[in-house]
C-alpha positions in Angstrom: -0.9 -29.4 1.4 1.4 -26.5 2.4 -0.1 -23.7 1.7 2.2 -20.3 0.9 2.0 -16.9 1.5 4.5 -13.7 0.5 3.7 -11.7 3.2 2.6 -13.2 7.0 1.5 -11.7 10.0 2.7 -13.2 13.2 0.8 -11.0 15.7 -2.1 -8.6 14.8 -2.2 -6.5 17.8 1.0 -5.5 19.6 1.3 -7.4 23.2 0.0 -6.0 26.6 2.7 -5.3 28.8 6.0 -2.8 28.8 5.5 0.8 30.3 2.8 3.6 28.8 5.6 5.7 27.3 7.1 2.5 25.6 3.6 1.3 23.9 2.9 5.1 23.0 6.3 5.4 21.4 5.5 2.2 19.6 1.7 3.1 18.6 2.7 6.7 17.5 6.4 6.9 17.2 6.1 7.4 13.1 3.4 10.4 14.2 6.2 11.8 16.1 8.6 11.5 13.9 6.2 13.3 11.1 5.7 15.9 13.0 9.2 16.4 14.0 10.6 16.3 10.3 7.7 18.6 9.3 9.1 21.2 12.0 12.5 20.6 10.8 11.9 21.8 7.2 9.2 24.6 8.0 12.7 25.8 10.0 15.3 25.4 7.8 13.0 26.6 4.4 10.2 28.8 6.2 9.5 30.5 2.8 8.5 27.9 0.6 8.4 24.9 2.9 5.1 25.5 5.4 3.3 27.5 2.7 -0.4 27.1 1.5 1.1 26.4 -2.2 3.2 23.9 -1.0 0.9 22.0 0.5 -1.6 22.2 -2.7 1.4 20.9 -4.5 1.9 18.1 -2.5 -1.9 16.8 -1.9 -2.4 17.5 -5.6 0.9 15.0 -6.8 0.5 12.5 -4.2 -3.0 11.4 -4.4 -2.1 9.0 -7.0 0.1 7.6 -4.4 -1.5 7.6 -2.0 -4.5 5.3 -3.9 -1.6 3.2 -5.5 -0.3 2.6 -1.5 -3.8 1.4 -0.3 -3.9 -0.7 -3.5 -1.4 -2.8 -2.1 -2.3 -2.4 1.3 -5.0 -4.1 1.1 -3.4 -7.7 -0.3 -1.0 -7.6 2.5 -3.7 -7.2 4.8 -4.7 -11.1 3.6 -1.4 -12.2 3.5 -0.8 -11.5 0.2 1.8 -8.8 -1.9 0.9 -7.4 -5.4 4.1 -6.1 -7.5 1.4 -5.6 -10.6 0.1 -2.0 -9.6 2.4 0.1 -10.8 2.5 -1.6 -14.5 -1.0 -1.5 -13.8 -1.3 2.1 -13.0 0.7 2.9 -16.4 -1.7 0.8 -18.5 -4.9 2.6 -17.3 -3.9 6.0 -17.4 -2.8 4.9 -21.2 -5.9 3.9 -22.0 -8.2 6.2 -19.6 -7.0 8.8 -22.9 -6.1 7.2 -25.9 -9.4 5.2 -25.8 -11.2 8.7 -25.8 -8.9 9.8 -28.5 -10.8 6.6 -30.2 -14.3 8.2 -29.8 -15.0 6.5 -26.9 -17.3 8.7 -24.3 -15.0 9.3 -21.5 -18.0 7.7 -19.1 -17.6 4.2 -21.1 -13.6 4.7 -20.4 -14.1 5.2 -16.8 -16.3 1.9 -16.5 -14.1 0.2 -18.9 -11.1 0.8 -16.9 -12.7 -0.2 -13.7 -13.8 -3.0 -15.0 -10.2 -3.7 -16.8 -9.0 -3.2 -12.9 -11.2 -5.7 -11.5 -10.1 -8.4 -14.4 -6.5 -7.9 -13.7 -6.7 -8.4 -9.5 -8.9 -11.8 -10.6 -6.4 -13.1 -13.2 -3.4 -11.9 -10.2 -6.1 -14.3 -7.5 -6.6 -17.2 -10.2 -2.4 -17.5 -10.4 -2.2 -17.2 -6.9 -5.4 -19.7 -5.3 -6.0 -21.9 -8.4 -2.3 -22.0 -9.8 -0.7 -21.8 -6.6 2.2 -19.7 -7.4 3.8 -17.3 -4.6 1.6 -13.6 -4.8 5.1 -12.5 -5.7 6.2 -14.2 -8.3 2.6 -14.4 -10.0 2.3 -10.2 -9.5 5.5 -9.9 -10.7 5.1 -11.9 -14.1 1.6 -10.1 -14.6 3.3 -6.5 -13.9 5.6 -7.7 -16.9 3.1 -8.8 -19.3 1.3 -5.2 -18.6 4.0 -3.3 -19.3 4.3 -5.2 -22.6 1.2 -4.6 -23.6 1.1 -1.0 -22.5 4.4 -0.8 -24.7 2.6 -2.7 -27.4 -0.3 -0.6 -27.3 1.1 2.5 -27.7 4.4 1.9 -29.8 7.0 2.9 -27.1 5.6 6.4 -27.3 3.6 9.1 -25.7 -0.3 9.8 -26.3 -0.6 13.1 -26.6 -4.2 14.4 -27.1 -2.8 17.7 -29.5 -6.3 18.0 -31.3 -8.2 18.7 -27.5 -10.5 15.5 -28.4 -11.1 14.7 -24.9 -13.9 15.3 -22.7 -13.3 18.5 -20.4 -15.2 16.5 -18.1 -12.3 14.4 -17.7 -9.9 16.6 -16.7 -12.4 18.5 -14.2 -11.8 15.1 -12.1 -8.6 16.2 -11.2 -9.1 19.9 -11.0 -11.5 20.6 -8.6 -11.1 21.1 -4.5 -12.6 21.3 -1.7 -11.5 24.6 -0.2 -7.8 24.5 -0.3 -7.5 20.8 -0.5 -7.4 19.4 -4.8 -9.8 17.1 -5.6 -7.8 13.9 -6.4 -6.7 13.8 -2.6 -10.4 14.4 -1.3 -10.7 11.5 -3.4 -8.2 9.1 -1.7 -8.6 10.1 1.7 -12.2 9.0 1.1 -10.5 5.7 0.0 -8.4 5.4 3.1 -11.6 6.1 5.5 -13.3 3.6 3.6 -10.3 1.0 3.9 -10.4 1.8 7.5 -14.0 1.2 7.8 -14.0 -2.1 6.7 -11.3 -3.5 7.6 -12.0 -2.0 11.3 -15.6 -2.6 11.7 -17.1 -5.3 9.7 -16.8 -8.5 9.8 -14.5 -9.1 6.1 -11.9 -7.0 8.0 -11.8 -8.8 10.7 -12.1 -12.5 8.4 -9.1 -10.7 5.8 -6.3 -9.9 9.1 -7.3 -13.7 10.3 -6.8 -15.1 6.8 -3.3 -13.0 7.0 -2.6 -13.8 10.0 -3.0 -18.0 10.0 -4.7 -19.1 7.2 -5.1 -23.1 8.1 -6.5 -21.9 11.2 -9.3 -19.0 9.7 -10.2 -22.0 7.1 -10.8 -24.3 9.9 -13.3 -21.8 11.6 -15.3 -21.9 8.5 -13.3 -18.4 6.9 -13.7 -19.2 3.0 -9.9 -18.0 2.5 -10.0 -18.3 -1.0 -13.0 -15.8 -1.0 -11.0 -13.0 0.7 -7.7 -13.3 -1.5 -9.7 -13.1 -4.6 -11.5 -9.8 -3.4 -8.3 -8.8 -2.0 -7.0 -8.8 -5.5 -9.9 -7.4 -6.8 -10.2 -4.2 -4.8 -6.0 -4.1 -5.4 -6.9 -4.0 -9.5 -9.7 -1.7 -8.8 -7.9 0.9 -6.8 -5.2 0.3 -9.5 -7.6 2.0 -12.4 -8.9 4.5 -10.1 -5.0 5.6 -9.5 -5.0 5.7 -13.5 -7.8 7.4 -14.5 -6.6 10.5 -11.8 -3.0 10.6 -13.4 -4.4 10.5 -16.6 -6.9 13.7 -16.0 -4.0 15.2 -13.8 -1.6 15.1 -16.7 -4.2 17.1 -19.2 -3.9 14.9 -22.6 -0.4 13.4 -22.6 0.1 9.9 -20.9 3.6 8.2 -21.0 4.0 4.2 -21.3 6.7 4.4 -18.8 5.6 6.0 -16.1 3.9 3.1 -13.6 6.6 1.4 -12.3 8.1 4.6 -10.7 4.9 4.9 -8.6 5.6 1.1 -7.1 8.6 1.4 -4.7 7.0 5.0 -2.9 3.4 2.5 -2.4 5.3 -0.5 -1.2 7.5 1.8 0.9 4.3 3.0 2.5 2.4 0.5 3.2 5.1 -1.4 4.9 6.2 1.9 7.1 2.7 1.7 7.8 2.7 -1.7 9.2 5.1 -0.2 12.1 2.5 2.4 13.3 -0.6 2.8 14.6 -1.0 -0.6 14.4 1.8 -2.3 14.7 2.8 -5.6 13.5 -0.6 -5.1 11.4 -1.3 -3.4 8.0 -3.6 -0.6 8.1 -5.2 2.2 6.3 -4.0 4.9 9.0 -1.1 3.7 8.7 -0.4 3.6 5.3 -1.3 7.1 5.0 1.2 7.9 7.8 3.8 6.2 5.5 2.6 8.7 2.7 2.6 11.4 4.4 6.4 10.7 6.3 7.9 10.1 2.4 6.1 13.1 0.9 7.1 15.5 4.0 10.9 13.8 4.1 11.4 13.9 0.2 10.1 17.3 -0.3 12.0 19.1 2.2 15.2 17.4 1.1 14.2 18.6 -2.6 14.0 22.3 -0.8 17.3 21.8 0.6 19.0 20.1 -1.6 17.6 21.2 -5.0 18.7 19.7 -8.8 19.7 16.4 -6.8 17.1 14.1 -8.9 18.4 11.0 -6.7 16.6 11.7 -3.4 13.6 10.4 -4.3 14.4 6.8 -5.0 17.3 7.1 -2.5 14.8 8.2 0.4 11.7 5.6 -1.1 14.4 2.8 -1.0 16.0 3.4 2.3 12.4 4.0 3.8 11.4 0.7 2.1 14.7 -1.2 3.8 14.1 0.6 7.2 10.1 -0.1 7.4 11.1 -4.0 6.5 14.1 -3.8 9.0 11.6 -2.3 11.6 8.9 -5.2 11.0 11.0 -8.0 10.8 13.1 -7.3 14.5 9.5 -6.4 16.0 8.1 -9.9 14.7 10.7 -11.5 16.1 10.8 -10.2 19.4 7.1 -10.8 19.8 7.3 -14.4 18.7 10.2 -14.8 21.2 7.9 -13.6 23.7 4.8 -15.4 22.8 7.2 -18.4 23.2 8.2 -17.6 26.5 4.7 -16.9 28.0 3.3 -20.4 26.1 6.2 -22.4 27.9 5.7 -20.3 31.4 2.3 -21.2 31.2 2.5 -24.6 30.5 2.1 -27.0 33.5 4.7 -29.4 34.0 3.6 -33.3 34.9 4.9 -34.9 38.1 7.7 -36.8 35.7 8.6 -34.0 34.1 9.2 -32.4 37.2 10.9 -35.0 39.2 13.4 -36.0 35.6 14.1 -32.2 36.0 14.9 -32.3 39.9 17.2 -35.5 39.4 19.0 -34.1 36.3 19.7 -31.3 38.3 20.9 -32.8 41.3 23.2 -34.8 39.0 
């Protein structure tokens, strides 16, 4: 039986070979490039661009983004792509106030939207391993039926919490820091050090970029594939409601039914930009971040430069997206083409082989 995945990786590590000043412009050529746009804009807008406040601004909005990028980081990592977490992201940070608005104690919400995370990645795994239907299409149709219900749930309109019935508690999570740095971005980097952790050290990281990588062969060395899709998914819906329960604090008792599916382009954007660095040709927390930081850094200096044009952002997140898949694509390639040429070099030929060679030559 065929089996299908959205997203394959072809090589995990990139090949040996090539000169040190090639392999370091591959390995860190997006941390060169960061840097190099960051010195651009602290040049071109020193007064607002390189400034303490700026940089609160932009840890402080882009945590959420950052969490939503590592949530679907870490399906691709298994081969897999989940479209669902930015309807996802809208639903929980919905419900992460109106269901406090209900009476609920904001603790219950928390654990209820955790849990609601964790049921949404296992209904996304059951389509995918039990149904069989392409992580794409299956995320996709679940993304729709959670904005429905989001919809649904709150009539097309925005909560707004005008009585102050929920807990201040809940807002602290997103207004505390540590030193200069807001909370809600302590928070994710603690994410993406986890993520890089696991996936680095222990064994399920290893078992998830084999499962990615060739998943007939990691079943036949005893990998339980479905296993590590499922809690692929999983961890995907549960970084999901973590993303919503920040937004929700961060935006102090009004949530918005429409607001998730702008955060999915910027996370897809980063986590495949991410794919090109660090490690390339494999998806990784480092590099994800990277991808962040490169879209935040390039979309708020043109925002400084170029202010009132509200068509940057999705112009730079989409032409970042087509670049990073461009990128990926021509490096797969040419290290397929090259794994093809070393198998054949290496491959002894027989004495017929040879001699049908030497006489078809000679012809």
């Amino acid at each position: 039986m065929a089996l299908h995945t959205s997203v394959r990786s072809t090589a995990l590590e990139p090949r040996k070979g090539g000169s040190a000043g090639r392999r370091l412009l591959t390995v860190y050529g997006m941390v060169l490039l960061t840097v190099l746009l960051f010195g651009l804009f602290a040049v071109l807008k020193p007064d607002t661009f390189p400034t303490l406040l700026n940089f609160k601004l932009l840890t402080a909005g882009n945590a959420v983004p950052l969490i939503l990028a590592l949530a679907v980081t870490v399906p691709m990592v298994a081969g897999k792509i989940d479209l669902s977490v930015g309807y996802a992201l809208g639903l929980w940070q919905v419900l992460a106030l109106s269901w406090q608005l209900n009476g609920l104690d904001y603790r219950l919400v928390i654990l209820l939207v955790l849990v609601g995370g964790a049921v949404v990645g296992l209904v996304n795994a059951a389509l995918v391993e039990l149904a069989q239907v392409d992580a794409f299409i299956a995320t996709l149709a679940t993304g729709q039926v959670i904005f429905a219900i989001t919809y649904w749930h709150t009539g097309g309109r925005q909560v707004v919490d005008s009585d102050g019935r929920r807990a201040a508690n809940f807002d602290a999570l997103a207004t505390w820091s540590l030193g200069p740095v807001p909370g809600p971005f302590v928070i994710a980097v603690v994410l993406a050090v986890g993520l890089w952790a696991v996936l680095e050290f222990l064994p399920v990281g290893r078992y998830l970029y084999a499962v990615g990588a060739n998943p007939r062969a990691a079943e036949l060395t005893g990998i339980r594939r479905r296993h590590y899709v499922v809690g692929s998914m999983v961890t995907s819906g549960v970084l999901c409601a973590i993303g919503g329960i920040l937004l929700s604090a961060r935006q102090g008792g009004v949530a918005q039914a429409n607001i998730g599916p702008d955060f999915l382009l910027p996370a897809l954007a980063a986590a495949f930009l991410g794919s090109t660095t660090i490690r390339p040709g494999r998806v990784n927390a480092w590099g994800t971040v990277l991808g962040v930081v490169v879209t935040t850094i390039g979309i708020s200096g043109l925002q400084q430069l170029l202010p009132g044009r509200f068509y940057l952002d999705p112009l730079f997140n989409g032409l970042t997206l087509v670049a990073a898949i461009t990128i990926a694509s021509l490096a797969s390639r040419k290290r397929l083409a090259s794994a093809e040429r070393h198998q054949v070099a290496a491959t002894p030929s027989t004495p017929d082989t040879a001699q049908s060679t030497t006489i078809g030559s000679t012809v």
